[in-house]
N, C-alpha and C positions, 0 to 999 in steps of 0.2 A: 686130296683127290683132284687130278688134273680136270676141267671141265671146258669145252670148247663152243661155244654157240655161234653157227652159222645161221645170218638172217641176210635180209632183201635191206638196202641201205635204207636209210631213213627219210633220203634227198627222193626215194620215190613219190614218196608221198604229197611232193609238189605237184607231178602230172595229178593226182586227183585233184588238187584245187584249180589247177588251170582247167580238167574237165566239167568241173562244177563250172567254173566262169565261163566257156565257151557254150554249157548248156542251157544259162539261165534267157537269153534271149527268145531261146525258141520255147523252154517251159513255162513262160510265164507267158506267150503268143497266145496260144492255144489254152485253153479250160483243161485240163486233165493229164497235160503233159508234163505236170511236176515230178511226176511218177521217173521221167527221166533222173532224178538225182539219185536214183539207184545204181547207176550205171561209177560215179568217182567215188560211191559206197564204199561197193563190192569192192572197186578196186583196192579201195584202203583199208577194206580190210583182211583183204587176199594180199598185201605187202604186211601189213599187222601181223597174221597169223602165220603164216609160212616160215618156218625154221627149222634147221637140224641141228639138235643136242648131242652130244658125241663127249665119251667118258672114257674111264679104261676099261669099264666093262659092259657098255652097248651104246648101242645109236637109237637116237629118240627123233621122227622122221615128225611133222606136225602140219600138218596141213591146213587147206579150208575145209574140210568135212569131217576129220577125225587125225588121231595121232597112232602111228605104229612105233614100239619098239621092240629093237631088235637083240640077243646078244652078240658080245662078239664070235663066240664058239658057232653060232647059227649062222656066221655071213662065210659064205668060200671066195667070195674075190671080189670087187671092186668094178664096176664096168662103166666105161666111160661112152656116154649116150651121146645124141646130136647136139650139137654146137657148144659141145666142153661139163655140160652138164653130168653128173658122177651118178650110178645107180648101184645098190649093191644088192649084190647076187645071192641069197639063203643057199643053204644046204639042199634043199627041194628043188633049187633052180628056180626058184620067185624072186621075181623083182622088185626091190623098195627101193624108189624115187625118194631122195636127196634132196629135200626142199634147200635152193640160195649155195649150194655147195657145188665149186668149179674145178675145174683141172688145177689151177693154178692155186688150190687149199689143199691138195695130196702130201706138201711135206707137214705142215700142222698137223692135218688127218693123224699122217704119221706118227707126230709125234705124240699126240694126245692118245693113241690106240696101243703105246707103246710096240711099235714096230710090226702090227700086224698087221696093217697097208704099208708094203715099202715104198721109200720117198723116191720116185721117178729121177729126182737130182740132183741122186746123190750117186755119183759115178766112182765104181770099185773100182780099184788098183789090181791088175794081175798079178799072179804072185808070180815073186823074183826066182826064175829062175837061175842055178849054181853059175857063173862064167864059166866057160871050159878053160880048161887051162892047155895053153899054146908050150910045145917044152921044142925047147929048137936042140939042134944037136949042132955042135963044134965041132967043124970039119979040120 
């Protein structure tokens, strides 16, 4: 069984420790400000937990509060949200946000969903129409 896992890179995970190291000056100032080291937490583990599982027969959407999935018979199209971000569309017309999955993972999608996101680039060939045939006549 083909199985695809869209996640957030792993190189994110650096801005939390650079947030932890530009936080610890001011949390350690102040009495009660440690409470700030929830802030490169969160964020780690909002890059941790954020992924989409995608199979040949549904999309497993995972978030930081809970996990949807979906099958594929229940998605009608694909909709590609602000700044490249991919949302797919239920048969109800509900939307489920695509955790870490971009424009530029449509032909994978594709191919892991066995052809039922078509791959944006993949450019058909018009069919060949017959040449007419040119018949001169000898004068």
């Amino acid at each position: 069984m083909k199985k695809l896992v869209f996640r957030i890179p792993a190189t994110a995970l650096l801005a939390a420790g650079l947030i932890a190291i530009c936080v610890t000056p001011v949390a350690w100032a102040v009495p009660g400000l440690q409470a700030l080291y929830v802030l490169p937490l969160g964020y780690a583990y909002w890059v941790v937990r954020n992924r989409t599982t995608v199979t040949e027969s549904e999309l497993v959407a995972r978030g930081v509060f809970g996990t949807t999935t979906v099958k594929w018979d229940e998605v009608k199209s694909i909709r590609l949200a602000e700044k490249g971000w991919l949302k797919a569309v239920k048969t109800d017309d509900s939307e489920v946000t695509l955790p870490a999955v971009r424009f530029m993972h449509l032909p994978a999608l594709s191919l892991v969903s066995g052809g039922r996101v078509p791959d944006p680039s993949v450019v058909e060939e018009p069919a060949e129409e017959p040449a007419e045939e040119s018949v001169e006549s000898e004068k």
